[in-house]
Gaussian input, Z-matrix of N, CA and C with variables (Angstrom, degrees):
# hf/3-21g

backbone

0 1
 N
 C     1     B1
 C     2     B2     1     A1
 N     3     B3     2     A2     1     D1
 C     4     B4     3     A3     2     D2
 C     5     B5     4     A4     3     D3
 N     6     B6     5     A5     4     D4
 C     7     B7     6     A6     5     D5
 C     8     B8     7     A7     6     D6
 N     9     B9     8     A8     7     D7
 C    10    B10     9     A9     8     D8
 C    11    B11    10    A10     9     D9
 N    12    B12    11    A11    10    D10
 C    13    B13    12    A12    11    D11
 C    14    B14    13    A13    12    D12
 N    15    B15    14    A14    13    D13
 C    16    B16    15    A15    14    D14
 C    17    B17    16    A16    15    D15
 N    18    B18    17    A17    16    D16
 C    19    B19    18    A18    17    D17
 C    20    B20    19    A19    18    D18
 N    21    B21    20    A20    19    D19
 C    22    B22    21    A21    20    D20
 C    23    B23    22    A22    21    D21
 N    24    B24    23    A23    22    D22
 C    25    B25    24    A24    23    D23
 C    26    B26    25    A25    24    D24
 N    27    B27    26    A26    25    D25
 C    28    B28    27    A27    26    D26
 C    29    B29    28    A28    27    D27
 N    30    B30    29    A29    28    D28
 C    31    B31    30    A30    29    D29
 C    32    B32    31    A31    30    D30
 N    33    B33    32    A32    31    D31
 C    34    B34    33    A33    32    D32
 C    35    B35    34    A34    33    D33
 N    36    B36    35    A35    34    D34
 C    37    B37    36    A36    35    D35
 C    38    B38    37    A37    36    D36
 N    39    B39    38    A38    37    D37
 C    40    B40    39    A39    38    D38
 C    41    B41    40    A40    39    D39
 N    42    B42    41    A41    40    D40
 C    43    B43    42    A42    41    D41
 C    44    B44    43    A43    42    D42
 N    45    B45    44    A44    43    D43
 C    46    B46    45    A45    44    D44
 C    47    B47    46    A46    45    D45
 N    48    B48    47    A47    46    D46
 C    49    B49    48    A48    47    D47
 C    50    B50    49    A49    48    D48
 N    51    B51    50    A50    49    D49
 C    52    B52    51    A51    50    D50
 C    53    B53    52    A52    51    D51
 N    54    B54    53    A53    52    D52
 C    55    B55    54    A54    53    D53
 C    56    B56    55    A55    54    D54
 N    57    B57    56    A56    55    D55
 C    58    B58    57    A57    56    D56
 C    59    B59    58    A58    57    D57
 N    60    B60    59    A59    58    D58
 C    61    B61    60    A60    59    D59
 C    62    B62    61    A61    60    D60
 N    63    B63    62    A62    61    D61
 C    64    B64    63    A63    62    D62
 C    65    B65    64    A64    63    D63
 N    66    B66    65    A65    64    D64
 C    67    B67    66    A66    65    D65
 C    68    B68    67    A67    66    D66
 N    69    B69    68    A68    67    D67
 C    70    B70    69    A69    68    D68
 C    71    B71    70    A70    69    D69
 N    72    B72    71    A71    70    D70
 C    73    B73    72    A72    71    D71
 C    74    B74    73    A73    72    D72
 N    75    B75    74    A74    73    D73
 C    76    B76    75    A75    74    D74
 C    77    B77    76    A76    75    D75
 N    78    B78    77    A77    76    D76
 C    79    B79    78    A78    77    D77
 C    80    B80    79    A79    78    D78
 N    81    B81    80    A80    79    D79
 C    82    B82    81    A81    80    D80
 C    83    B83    82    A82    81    D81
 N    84    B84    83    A83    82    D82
 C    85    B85    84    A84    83    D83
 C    86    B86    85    A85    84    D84
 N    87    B87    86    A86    85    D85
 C    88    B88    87    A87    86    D86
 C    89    B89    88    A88    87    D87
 N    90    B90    89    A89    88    D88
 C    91    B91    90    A90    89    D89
 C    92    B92    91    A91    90    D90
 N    93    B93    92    A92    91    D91
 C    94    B94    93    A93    92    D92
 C    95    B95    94    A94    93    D93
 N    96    B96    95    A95    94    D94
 C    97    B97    96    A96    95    D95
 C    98    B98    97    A97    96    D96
 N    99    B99    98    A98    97    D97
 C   100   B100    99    A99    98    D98
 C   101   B101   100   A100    99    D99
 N   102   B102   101   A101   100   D100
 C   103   B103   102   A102   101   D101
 C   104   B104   103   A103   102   D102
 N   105   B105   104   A104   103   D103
 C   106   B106   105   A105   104   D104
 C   107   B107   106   A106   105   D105
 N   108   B108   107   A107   106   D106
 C   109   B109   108   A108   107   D107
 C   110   B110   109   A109   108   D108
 N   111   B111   110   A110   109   D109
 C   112   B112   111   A111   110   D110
 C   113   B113   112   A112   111   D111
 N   114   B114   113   A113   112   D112
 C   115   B115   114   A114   113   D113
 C   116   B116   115   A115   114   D114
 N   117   B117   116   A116   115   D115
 C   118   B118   117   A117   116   D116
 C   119   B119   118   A118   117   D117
 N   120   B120   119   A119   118   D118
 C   121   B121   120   A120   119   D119
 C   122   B122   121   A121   120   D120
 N   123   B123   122   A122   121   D121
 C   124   B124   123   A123   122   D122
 C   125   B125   124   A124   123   D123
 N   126   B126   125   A125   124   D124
 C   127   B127   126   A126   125   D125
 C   128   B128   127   A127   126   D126
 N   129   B129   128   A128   127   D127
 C   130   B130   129   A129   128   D128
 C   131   B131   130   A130   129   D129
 N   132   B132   131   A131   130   D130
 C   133   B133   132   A132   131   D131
 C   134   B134   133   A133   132   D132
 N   135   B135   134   A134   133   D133
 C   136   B136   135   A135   134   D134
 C   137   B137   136   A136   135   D135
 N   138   B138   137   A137   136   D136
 C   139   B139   138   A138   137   D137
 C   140   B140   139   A139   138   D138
 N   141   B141   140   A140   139   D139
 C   142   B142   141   A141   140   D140
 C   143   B143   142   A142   141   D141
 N   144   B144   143   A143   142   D142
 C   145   B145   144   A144   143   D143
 C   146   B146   145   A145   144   D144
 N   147   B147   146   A146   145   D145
 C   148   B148   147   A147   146   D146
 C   149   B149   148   A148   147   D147
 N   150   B150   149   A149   148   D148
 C   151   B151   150   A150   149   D149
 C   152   B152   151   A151   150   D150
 N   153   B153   152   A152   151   D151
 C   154   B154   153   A153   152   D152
 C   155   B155   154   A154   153   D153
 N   156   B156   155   A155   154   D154
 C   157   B157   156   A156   155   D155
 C   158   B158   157   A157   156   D156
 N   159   B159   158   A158   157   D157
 C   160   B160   159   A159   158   D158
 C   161   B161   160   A160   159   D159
 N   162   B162   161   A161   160   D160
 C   163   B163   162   A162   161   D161
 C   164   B164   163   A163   162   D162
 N   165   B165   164   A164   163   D163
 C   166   B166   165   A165   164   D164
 C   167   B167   166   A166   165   D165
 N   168   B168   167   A167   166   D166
 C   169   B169   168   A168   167   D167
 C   170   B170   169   A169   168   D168
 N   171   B171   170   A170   169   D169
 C   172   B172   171   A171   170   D170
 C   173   B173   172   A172   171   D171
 N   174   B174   173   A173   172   D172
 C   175   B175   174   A174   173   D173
 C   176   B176   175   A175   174   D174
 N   177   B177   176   A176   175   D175
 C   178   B178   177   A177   176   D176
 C   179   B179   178   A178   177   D177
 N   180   B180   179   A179   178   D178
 C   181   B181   180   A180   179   D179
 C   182   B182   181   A181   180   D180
 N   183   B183   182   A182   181   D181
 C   184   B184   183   A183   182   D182
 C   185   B185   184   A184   183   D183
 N   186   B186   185   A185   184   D184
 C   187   B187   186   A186   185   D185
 C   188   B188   187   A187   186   D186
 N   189   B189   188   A188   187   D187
 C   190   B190   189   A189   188   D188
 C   191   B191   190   A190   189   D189
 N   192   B192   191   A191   190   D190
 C   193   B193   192   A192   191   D191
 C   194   B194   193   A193   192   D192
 N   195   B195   194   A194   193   D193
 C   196   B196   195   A195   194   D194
 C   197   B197   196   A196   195   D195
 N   198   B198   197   A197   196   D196
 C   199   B199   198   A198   197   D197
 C   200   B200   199   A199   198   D198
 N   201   B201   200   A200   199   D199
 C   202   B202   201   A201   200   D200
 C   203   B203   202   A202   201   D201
 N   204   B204   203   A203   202   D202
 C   205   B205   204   A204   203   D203
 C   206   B206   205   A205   204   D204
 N   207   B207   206   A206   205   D205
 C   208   B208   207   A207   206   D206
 C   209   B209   208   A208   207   D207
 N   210   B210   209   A209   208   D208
 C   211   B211   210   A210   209   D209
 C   212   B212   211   A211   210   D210
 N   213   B213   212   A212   211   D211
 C   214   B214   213   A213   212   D212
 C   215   B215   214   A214   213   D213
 N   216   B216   215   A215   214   D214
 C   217   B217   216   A216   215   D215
 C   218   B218   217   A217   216   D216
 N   219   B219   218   A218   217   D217
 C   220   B220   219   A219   218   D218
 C   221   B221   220   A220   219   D219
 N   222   B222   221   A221   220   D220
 C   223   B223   222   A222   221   D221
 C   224   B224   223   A223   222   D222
 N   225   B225   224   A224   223   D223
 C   226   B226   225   A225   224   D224
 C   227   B227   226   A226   225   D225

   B1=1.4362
   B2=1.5362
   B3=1.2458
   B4=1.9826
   B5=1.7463
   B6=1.2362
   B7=1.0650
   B8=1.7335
   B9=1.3383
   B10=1.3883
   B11=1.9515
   B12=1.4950
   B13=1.6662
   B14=1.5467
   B15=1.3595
   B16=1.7514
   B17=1.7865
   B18=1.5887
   B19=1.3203
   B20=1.6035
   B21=1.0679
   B22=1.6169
   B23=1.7496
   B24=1.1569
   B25=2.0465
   B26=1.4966
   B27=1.0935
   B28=1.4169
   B29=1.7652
   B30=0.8191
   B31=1.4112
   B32=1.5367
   B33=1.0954
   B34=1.2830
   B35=1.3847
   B36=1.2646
   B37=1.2676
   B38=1.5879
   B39=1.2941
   B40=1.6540
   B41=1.3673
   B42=0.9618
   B43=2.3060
   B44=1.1975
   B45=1.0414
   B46=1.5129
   B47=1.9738
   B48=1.4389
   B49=1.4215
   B50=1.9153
   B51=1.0174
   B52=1.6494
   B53=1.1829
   B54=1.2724
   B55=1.4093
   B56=1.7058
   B57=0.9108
   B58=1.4741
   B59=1.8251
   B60=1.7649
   B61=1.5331
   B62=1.4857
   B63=1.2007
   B64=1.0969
   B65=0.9872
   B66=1.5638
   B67=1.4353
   B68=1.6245
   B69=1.3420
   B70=1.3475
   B71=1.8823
   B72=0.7309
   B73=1.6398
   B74=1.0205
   B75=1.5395
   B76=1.4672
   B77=1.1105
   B78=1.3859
   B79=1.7117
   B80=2.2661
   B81=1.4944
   B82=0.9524
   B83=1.7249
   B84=1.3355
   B85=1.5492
   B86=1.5083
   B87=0.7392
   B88=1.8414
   B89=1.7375
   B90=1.3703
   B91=1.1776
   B92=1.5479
   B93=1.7399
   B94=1.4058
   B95=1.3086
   B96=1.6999
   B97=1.3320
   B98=1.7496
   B99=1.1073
   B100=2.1218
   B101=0.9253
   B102=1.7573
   B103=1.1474
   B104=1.4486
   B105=1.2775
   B106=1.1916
   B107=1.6483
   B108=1.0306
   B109=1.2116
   B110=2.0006
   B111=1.7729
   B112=1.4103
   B113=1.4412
   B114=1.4665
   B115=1.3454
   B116=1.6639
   B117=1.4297
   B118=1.2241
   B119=1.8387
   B120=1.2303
   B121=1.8055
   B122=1.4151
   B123=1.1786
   B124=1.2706
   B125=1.3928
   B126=1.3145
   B127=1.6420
   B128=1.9511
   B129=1.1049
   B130=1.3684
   B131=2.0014
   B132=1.4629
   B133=1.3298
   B134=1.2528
   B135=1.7189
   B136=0.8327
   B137=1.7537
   B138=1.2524
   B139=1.7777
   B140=1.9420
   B141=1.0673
   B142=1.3193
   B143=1.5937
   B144=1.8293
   B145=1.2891
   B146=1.6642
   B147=1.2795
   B148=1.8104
   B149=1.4088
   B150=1.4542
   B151=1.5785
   B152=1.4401
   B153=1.3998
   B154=1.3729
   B155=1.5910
   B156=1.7236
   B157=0.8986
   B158=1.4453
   B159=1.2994
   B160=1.6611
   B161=1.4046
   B162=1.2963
   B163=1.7755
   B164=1.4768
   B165=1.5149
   B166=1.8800
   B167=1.3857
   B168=2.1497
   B169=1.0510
   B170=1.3854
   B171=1.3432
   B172=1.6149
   B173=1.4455
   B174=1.7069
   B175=1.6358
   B176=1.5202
   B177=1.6310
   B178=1.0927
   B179=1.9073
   B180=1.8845
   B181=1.2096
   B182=1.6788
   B183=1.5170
   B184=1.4030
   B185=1.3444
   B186=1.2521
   B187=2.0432
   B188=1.5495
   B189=1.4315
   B190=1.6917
   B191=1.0832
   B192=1.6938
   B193=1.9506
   B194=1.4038
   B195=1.5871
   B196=1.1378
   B197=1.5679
   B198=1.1565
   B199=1.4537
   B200=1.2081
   B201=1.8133
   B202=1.2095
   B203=1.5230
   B204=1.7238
   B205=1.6112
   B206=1.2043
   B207=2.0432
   B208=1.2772
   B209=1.7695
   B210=1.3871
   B211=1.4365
   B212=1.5745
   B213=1.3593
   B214=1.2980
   B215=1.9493
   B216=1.0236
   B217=1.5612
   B218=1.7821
   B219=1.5539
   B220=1.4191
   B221=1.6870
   B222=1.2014
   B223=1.1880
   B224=2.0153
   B225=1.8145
   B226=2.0247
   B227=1.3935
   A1=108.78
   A2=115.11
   A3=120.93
   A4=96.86
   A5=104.29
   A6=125.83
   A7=122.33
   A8=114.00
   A9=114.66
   A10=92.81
   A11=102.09
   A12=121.30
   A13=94.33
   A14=88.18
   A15=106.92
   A16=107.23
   A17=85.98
   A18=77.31
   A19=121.01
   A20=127.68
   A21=129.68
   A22=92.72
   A23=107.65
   A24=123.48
   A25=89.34
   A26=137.93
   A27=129.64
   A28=104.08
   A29=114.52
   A30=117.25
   A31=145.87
   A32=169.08
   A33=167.91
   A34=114.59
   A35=126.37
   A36=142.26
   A37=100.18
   A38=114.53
   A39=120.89
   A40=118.95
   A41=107.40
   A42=117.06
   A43=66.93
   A44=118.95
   A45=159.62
   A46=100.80
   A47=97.42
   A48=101.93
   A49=115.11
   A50=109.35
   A51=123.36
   A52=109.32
   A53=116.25
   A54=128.42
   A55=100.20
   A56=118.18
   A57=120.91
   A58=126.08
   A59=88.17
   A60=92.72
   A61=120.44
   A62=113.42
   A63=124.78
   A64=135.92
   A65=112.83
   A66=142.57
   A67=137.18
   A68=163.35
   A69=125.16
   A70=102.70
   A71=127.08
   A72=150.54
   A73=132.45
   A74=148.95
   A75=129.87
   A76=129.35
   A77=119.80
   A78=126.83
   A79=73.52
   A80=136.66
   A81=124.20
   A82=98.19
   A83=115.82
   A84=138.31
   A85=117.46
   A86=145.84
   A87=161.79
   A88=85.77
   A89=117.55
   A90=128.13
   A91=127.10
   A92=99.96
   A93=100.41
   A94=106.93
   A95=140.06
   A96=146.14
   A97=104.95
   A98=98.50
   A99=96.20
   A100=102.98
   A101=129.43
   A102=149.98
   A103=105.85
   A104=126.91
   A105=133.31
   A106=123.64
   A107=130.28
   A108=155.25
   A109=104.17
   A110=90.87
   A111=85.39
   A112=99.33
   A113=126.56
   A114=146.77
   A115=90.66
   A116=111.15
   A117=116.84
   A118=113.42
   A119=102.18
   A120=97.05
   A121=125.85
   A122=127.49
   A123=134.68
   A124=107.29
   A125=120.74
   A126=126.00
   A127=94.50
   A128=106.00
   A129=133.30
   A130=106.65
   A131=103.26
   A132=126.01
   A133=134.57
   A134=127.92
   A135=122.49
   A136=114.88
   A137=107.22
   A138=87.77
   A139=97.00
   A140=110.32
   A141=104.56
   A142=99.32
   A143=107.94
   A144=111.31
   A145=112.86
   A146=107.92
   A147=135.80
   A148=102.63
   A149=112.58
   A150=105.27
   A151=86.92
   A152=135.48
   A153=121.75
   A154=102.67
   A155=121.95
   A156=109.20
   A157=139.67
   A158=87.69
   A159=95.21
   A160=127.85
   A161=114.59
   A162=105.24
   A163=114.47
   A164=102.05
   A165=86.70
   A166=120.95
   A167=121.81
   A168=121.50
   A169=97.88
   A170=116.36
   A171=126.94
   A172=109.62
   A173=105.18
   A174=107.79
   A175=96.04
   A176=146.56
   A177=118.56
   A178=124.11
   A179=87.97
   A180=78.14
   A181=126.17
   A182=109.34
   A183=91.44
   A184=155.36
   A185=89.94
   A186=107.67
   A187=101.43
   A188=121.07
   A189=115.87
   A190=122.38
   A191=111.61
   A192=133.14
   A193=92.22
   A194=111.25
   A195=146.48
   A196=131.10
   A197=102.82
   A198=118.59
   A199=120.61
   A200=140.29
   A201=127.38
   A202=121.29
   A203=108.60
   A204=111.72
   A205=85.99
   A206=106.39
   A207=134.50
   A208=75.94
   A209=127.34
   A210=133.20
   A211=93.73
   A212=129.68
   A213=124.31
   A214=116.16
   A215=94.73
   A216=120.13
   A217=112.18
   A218=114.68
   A219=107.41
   A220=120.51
   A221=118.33
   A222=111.40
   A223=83.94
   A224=74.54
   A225=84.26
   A226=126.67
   D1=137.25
   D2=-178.81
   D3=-95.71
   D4=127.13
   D5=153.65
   D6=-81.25
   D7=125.64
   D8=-165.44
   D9=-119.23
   D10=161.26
   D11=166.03
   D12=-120.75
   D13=151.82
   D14=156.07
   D15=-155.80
   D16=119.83
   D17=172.29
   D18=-106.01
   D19=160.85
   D20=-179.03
   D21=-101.16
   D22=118.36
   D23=169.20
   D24=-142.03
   D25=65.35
   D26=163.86
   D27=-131.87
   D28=-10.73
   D29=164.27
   D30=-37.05
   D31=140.65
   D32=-157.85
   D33=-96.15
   D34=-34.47
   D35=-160.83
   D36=33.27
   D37=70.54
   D38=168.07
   D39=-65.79
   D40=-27.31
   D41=171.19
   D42=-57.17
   D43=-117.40
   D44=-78.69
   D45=-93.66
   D46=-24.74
   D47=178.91
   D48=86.16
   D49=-13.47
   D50=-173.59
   D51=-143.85
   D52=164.51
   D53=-178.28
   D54=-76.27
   D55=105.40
   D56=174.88
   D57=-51.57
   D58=-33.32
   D59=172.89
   D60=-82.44
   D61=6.30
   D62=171.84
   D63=-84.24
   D64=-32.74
   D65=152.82
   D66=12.64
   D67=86.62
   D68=-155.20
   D69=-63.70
   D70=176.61
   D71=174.27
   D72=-164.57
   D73=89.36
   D74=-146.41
   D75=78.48
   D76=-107.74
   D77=-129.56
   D78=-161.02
   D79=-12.80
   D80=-166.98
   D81=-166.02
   D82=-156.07
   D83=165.44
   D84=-76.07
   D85=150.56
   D86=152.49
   D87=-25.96
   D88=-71.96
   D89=172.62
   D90=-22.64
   D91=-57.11
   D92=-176.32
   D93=-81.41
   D94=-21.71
   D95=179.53
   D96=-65.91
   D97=-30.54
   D98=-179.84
   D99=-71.45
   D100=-53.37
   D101=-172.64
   D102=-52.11
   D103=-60.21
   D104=171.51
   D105=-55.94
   D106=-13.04
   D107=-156.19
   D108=-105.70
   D109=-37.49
   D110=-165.94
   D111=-109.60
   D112=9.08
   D113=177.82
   D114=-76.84
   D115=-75.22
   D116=-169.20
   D117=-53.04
   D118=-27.50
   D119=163.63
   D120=-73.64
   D121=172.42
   D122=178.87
   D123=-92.52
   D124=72.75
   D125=-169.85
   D126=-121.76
   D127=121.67
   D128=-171.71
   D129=-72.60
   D130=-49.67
   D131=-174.30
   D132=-125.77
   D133=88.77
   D134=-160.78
   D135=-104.29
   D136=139.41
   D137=-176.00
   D138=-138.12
   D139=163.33
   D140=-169.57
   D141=-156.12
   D142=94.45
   D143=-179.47
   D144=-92.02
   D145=140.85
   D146=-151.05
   D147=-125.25
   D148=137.97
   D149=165.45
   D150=-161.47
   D151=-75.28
   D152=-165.72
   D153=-69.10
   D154=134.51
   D155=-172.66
   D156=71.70
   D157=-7.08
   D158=168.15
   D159=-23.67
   D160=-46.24
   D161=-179.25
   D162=-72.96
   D163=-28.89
   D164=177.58
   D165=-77.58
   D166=-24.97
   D167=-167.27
   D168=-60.16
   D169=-31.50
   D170=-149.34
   D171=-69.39
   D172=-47.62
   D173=-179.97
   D174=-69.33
   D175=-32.35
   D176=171.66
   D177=-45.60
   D178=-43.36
   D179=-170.35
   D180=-98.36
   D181=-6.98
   D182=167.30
   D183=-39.11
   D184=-53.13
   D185=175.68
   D186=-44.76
   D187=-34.37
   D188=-170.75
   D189=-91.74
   D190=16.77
   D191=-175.01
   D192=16.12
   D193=84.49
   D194=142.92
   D195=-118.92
   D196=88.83
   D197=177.60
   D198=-14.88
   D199=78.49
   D200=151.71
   D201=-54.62
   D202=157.50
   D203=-172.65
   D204=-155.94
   D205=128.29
   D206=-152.54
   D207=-114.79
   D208=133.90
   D209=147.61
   D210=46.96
   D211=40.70
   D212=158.83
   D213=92.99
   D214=-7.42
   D215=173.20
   D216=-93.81
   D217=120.26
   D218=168.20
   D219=-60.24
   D220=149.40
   D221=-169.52
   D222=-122.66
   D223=128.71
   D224=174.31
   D225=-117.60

């Protein structure tokens, strides 16, 4: 059986005023700590849909060829 992720980074973060996943945290972003989290699991499929902010979630997440998806579309 494949185990899949999806993460939600398309958000506004209207509290907060900033993209929250953007955040530093650690050693990286909120972003890169989930990411890292689901690296270390045995997750087959990772997809990571983006809309507010899309271009910055994206440079977080490229380097980790993890599939962002813009409005339901993979972004490559």
């Amino acid at each position: 059986m494949m185990t899949a992720a999806i993460i939600l980074a398309a958000g506004k973060s209207q509290r907060l005023g900033k993209n929250k996943l953007l955040l530093r945290l650690k050693r990286g972003t909120l972003l890169d700590n989930v990411l890292n989290a689901i690296a270390a699991a045995d997750i087959q499929e990772k997809v990571v849909v983006v809309g507010h902010n899309a271009e910055e979630v994206i440079k977080v997440v490229s380097p980790r060829r993890v599939a962002p998806r813009v409005d339901g579309f993979d972004v490559l």
